[in-house]
N, CA, C and O of each residue as an XYZ file, in Angstrom:
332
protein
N      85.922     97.269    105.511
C      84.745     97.961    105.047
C      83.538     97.084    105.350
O      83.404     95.862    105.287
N      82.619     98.147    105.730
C      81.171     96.853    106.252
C      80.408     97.715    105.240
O      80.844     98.644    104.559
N      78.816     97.056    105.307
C      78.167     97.441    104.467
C      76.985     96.943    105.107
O      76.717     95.781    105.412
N      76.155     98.243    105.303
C      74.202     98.039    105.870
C      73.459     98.511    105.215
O      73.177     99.689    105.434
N      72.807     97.791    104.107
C      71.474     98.120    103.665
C      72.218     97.202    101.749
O      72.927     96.242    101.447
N      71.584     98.112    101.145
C      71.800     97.937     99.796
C      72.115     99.133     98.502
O      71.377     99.994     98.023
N      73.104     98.868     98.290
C      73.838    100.118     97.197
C      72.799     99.376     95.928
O      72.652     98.155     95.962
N      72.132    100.174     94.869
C      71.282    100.111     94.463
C      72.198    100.632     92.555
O      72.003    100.127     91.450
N      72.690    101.235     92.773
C      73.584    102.117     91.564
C      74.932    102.565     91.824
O      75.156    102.838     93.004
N      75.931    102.714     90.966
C      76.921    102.900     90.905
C      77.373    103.960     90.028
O      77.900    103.497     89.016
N      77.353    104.972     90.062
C      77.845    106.161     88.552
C      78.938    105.740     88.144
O      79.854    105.615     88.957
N      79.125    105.422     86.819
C      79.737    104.915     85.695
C      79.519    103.658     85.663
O      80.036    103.093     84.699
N      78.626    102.671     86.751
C      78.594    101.236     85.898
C      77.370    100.927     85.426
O      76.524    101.534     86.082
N      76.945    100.326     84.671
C      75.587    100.361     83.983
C      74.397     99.308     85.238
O      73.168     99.309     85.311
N      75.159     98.739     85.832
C      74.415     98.126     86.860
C      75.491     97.518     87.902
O      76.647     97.290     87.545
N      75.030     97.270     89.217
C      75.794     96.754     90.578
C      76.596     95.634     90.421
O      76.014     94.658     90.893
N      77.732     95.341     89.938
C      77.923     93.523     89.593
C      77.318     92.985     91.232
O      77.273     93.532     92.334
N      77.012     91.977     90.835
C      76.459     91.150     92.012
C      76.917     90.659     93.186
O      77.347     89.518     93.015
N      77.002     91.007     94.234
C      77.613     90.713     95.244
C      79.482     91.351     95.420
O      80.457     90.928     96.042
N      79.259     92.443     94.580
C      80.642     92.725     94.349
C      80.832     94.382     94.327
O      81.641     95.063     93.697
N      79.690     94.803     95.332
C      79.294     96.102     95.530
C      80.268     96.764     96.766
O      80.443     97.982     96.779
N      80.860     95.934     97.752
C      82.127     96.002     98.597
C      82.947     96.296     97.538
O      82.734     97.411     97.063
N      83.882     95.609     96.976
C      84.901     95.094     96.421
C      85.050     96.666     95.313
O      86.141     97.170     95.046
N      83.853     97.154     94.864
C      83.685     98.267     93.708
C      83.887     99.134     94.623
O      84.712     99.966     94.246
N      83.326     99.398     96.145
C      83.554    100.548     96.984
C      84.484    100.606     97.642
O      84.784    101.655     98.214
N      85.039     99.747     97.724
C      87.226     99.347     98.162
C      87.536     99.973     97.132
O      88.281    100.907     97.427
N      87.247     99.891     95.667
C      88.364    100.238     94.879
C      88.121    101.561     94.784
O      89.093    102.306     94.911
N      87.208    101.966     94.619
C      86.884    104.002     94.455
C      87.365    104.520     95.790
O      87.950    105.603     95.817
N      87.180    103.887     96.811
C      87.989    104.330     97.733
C      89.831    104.818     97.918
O      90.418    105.796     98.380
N      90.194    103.663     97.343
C      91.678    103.969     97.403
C      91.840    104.857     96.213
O      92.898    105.467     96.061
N      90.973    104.957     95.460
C      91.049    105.955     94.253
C      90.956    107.535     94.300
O      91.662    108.371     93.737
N      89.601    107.726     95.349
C      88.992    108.184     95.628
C      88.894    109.257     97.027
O      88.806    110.485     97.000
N      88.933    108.524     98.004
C      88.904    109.052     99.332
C      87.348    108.929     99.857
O      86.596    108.641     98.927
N      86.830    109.046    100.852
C      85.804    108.797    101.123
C      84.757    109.954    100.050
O      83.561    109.667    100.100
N      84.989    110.753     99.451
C      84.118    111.280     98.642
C      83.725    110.418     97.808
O      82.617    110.740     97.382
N      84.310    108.947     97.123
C      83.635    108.317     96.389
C      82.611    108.276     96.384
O      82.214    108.113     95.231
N      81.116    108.386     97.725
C      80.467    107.812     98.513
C      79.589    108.739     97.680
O      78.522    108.146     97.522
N      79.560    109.768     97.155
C      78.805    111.052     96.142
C      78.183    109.921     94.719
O      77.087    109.922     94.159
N      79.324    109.105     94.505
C      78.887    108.274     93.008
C      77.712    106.914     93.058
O      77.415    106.199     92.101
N      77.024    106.795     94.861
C      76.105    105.734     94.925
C      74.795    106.124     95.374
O      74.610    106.851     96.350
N      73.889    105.634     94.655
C      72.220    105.369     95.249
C      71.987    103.936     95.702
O      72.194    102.835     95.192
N      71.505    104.342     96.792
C      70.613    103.384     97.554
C      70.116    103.707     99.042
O      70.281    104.817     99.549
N      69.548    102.735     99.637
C      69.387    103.139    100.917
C      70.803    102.126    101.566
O      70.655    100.915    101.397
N      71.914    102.506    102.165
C      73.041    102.167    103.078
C      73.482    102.550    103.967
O      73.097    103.650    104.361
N      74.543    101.798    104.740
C      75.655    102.737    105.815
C      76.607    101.883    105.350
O      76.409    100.694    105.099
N      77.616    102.455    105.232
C      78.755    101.900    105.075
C      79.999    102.656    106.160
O      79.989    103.860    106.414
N      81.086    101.627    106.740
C      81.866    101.560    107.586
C      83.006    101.194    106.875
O      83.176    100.187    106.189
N      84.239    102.676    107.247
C      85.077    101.751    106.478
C      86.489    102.601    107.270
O      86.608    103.788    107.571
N      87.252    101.670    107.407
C      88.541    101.604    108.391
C      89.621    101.668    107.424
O      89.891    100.861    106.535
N      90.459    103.247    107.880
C      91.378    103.506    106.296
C      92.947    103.172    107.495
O      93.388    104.125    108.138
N      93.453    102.086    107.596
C      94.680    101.799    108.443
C      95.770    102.663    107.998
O      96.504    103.181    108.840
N      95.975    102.906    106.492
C      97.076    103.791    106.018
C      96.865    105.519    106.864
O      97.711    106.147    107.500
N      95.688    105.824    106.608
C      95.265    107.322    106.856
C      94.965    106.995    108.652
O      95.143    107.986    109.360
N      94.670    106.102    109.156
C      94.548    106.160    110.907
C      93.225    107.052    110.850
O      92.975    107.999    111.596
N      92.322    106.492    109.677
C      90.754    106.849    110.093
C      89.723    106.300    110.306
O      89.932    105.092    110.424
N      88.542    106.590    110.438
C      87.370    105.776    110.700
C      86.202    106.462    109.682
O      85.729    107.432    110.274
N      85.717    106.326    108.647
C      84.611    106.611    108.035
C      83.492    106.019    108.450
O      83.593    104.814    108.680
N      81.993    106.746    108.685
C      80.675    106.530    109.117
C      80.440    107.270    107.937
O      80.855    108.408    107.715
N      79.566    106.376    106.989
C      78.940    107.319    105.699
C      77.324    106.689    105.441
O      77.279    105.459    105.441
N      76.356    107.218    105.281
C      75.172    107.550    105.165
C      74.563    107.682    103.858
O      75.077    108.604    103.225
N      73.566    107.024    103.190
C      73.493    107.426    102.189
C      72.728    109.194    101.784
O      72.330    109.891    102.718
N      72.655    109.575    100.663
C      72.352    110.892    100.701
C      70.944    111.257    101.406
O      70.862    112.465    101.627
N      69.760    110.474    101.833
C      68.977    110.809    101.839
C      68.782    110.566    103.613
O      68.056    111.200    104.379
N      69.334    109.883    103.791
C      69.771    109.631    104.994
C      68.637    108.480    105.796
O      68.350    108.399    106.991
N      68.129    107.625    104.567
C      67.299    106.583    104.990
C      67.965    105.443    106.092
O      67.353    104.629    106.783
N      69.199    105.644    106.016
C      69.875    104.368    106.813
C      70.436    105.259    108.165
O      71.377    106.032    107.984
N      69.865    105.133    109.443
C      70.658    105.804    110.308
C      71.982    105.377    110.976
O      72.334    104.201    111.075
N      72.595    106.305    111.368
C      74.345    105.308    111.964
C      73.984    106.218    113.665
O      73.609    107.348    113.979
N      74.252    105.311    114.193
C      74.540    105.833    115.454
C      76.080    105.154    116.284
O      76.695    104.112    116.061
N      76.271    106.021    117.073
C      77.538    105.941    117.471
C      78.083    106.457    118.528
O      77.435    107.365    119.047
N      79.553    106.028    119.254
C      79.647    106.271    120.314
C      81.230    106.045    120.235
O      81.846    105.046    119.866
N      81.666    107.199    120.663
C      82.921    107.265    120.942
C      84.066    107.432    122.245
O      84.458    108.532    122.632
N      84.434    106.345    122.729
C      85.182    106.448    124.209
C      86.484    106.436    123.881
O      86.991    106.122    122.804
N      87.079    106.857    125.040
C      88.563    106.906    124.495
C      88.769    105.236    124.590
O      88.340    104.412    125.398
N      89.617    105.115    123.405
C      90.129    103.670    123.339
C      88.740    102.658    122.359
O      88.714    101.489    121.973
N      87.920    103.596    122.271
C      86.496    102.543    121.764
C      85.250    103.426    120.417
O      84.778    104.538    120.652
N      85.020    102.860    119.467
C      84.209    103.894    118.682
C      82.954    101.864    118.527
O      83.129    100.687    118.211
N      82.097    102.585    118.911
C      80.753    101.712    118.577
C      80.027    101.892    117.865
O      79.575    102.944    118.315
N      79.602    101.740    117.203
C      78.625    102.016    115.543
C      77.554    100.833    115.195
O      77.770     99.636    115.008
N      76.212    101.632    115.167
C      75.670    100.707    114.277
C      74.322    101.331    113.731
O      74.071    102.486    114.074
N      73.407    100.640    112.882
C      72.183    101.225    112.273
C      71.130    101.184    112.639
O      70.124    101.707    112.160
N      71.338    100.136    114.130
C      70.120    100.333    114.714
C      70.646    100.173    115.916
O      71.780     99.826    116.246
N      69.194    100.618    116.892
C      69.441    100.724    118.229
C      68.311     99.610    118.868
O      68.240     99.432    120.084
């Protein structure tokens, strides 16, 4: 899981623990499925590689302040937030 920009809120925690805003979006994930991604504010992109499921998540925050761009070849997926 990568992480671009800054998750700002978390629904159900009263504030971000510190530097442990990965680690909270690993765990709603395996909980979760990439819909977790509904329970955060901020401006982000987050990248996250599910090896069990053989997927690739590109997620955006809702407002869509963080852009993802991307590129997909066979054999190759390139991603990033800026160009």
């Amino acid at each position: 899981m990568m992480l671009a920009g800054c998750i700002t809120a978390i629904e159900g925690y009263r504030e971000v623990p510190g530097g442990a805003a990965l680690a909270v979006c690993a765990s709603f994930y395996r909980e979760e499925g990439p819909g977790f991604a509904r329970r955060l504010n901020g401006s982000f992109a987050l990248a996250i590689r599910d090896d069990v499921e053989d997927v690739f998540h590109l997620i955006a925050d809702r407002i869509g302040s963080r852009n993802v761009y991307y590129r997909l070849s066979p054999g190759l997926l390139a991603f990033a937030t800026r160009l």
